[in-house]
Every structure is written in C-alpha cells, then in structure tokens.
C-alpha positions in Angstrom: 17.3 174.8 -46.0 19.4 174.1 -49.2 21.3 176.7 -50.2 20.0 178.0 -53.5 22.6 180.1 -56.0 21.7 183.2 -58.5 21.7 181.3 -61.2 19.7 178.6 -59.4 16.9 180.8 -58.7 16.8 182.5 -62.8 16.8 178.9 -64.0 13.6 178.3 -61.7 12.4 181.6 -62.8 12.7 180.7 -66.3 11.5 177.7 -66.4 8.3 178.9 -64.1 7.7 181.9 -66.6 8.0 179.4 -69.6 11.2 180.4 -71.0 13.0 177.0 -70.5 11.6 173.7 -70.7 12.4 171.7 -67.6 15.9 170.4 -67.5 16.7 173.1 -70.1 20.1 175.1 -69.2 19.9 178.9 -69.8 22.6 180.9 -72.1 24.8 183.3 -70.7 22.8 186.2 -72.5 19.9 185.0 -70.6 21.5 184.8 -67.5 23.2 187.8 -68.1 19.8 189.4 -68.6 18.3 187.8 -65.6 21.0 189.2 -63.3 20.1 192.6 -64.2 16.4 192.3 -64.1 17.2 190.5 -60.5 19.7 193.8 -59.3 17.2 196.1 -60.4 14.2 194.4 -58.3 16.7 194.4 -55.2 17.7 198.5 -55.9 13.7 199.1 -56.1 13.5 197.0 -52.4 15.8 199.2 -51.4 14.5 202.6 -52.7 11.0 201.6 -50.8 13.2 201.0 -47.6 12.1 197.2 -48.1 15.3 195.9 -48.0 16.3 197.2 -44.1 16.7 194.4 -42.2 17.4 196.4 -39.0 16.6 200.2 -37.9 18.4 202.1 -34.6 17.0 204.7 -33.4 19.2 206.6 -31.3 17.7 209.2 -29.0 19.7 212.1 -27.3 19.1 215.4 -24.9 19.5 218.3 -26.9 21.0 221.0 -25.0 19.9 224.7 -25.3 22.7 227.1 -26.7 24.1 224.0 -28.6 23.6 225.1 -32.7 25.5 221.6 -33.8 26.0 218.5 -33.1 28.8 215.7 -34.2 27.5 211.6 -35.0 30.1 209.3 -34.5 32.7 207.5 -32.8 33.6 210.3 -30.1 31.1 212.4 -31.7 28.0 214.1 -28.9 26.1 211.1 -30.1 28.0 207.9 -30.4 
C-alpha cells in the first residue's frame, strides 16, 4: 500500500468535496484549514475511545487490610 501524506489525503478531500478541480493544487490557507479540521476529527476519535488501538487489562488479588495500592514499575501491580 502506497504511502499517502497529510496533505495527500486534504487534496483528495478537496477535490472529492468539490473544492479543487482535479489537478488543482490547494493554498496554504486551505491546507492550513484542512489540518485543523483533520486534528480535530482525530481528538473527537479519541474522546469516543475510537482511536485505542490496544487495551490491557491487568487483574490483581486484592488483599484485605491493604487501603492502597501503588501502579508501576516496582509498584503492587507492575
């Protein structure tokens, strides 16, 4: 699969949505505009927890008398 750059991908955009003709380069201010609308899709992934690619779930015995417990390297859970 080709790789495909930002600025690749707003020009397609742009040209799919009508904005450019085909062949037609984008200004800056467009893609300037572009790369926002683009980071603010990706922080909306992310705020719908659509953007994980990978959760751990990390399971432990919880031991009675023990009020806290420390994550971390050398933490009770590692």
């Amino acid at each position: 699969m080709p790789t495909a750059t930002v600025r690749d991908l707003l020009s397609a955009s742009y040209t799919e949505l009508g904005v450019l003709a085909s062949g037609e380069t984008m200004t800056a201010d467009q893609g300037s505009k572009g790369l926002a609308a683009l980071n603010r899709w990706i922080d909306s992934l992310a705020a719908d927890r659509l953007q994980i690619y990978e959760l751990t779930r990390t399971t432990w015995t919880i031991v009675s008398g023990t009020s806290t417990y420390t994550v971390g390297t050398g933490g009770n859970v590692n």
